[in-house]
C-alpha positions as CSV (number, residue, x, y, z in Angstrom):
1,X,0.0,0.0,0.0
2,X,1.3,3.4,-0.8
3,X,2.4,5.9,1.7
4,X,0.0,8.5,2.0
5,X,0.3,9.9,5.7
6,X,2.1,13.2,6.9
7,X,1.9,12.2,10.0
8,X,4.7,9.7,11.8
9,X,3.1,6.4,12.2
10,X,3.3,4.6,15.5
11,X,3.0,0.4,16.3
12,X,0.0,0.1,18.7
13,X,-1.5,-3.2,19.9
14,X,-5.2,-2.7,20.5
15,X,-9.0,-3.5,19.8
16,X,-11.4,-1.4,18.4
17,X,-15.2,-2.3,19.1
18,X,-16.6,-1.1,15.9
19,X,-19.9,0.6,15.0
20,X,-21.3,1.1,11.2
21,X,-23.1,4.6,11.9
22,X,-24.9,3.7,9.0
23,X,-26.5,0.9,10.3
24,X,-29.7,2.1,11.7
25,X,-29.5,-0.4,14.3
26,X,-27.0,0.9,15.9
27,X,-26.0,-2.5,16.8
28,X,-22.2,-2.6,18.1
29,X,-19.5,-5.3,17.1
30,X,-16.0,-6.1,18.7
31,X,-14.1,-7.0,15.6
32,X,-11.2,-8.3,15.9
33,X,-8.4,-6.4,14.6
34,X,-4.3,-6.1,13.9
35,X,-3.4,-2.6,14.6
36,X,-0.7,-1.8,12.5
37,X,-0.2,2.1,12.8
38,X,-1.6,5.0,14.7
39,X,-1.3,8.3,13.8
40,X,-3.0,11.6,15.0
41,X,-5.0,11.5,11.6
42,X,-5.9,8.0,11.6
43,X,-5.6,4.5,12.3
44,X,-4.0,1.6,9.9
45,X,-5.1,-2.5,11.1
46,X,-6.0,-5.4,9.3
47,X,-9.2,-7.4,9.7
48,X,-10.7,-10.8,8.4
49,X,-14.3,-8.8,8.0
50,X,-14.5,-6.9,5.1
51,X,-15.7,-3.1,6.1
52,X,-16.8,-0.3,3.3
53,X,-14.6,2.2,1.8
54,X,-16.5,5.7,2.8
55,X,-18.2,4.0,5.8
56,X,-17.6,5.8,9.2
57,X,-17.3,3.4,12.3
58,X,-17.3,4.6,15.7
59,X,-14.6,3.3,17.5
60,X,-13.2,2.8,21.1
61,X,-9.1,2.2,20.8
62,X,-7.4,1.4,24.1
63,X,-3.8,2.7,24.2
64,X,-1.0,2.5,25.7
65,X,-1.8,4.1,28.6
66,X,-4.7,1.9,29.5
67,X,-7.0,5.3,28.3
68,X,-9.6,5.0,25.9
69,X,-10.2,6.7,22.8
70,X,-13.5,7.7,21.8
71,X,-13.4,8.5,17.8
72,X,-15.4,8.2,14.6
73,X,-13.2,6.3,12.0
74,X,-13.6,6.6,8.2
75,X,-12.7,4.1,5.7
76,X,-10.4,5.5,3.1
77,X,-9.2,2.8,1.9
78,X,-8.6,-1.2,1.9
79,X,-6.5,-3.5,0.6
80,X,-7.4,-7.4,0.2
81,X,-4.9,-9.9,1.3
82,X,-3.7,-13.2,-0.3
83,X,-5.1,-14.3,2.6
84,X,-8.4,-13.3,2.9
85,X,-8.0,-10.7,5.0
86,X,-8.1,-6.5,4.7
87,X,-5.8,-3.9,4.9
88,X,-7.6,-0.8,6.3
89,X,-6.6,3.1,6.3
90,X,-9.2,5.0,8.2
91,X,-8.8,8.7,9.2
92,X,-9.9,10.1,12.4
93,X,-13.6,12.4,11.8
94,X,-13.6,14.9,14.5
95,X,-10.8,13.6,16.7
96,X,-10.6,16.1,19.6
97,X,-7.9,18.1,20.4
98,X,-6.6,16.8,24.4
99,X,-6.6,13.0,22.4
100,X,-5.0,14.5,19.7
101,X,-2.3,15.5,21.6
102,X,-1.9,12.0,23.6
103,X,-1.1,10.6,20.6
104,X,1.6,13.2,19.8
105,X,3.3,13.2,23.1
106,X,3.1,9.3,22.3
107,X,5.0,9.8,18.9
108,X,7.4,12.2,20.7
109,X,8.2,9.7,23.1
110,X,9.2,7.0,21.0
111,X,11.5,9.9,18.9
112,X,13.2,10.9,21.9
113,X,13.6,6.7,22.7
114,X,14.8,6.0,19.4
115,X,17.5,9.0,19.8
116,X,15.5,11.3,16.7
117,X,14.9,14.9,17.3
């Protein structure tokens, strides 16, 4: 998949319980998920359940300081596997600003540990 970020990317091990907002039901679903990449714009994982490009989900991603995120992710794109399973890069819709910035000090963190400036 092509690099399209600006933003640093970051390994994070988590789940995301997963909401279609277009699903008039409303009805939630823990998906399980690979995170590969988090970055204060968006979220890259991989996934054996196919999800929409354009969809939004609402998400809950647990990081690494035990806090939760509270976000709404959109689909922009997906990538199917030899394997069956998807590639997804989501962008955060109305991320706010204090979890923002969590994820920042996060990717300044793991500079400074990795000797970057």
């Amino acid at each position: 998949m092509e690099e399209k970020r600006r933003d640093r990317r970051m390994s994070l091990s988590a789940k995301l319980l997963i909401k279609n907002m277009a699903d008039a039901s409303g009805k939630e679903e823990e998906v399980r998920i690979e995170v590969l990449d988090v970055s204060k714009t968006g979220v890259g994982f991989i996934t054996d359940i196919p999800l929409e490009i354009g969809a939004v989900y609402e998400t809950r991603l647990k990081i690494w300081t035990d806090e939760v995120i509270h976000a709404f992710l959109k689909v922009v794109r997906i990538e199917q596997t030899k394997e069956e399973r998807y590639i997804c890069g989501t962008i955060f819709i109305g991320l706010s600003e204090i979890d923002a910035r969590r994820i920042e000090v996060y990717d300044l963190l793991g500079r400074t540990n990795e000797g970057e400036k």
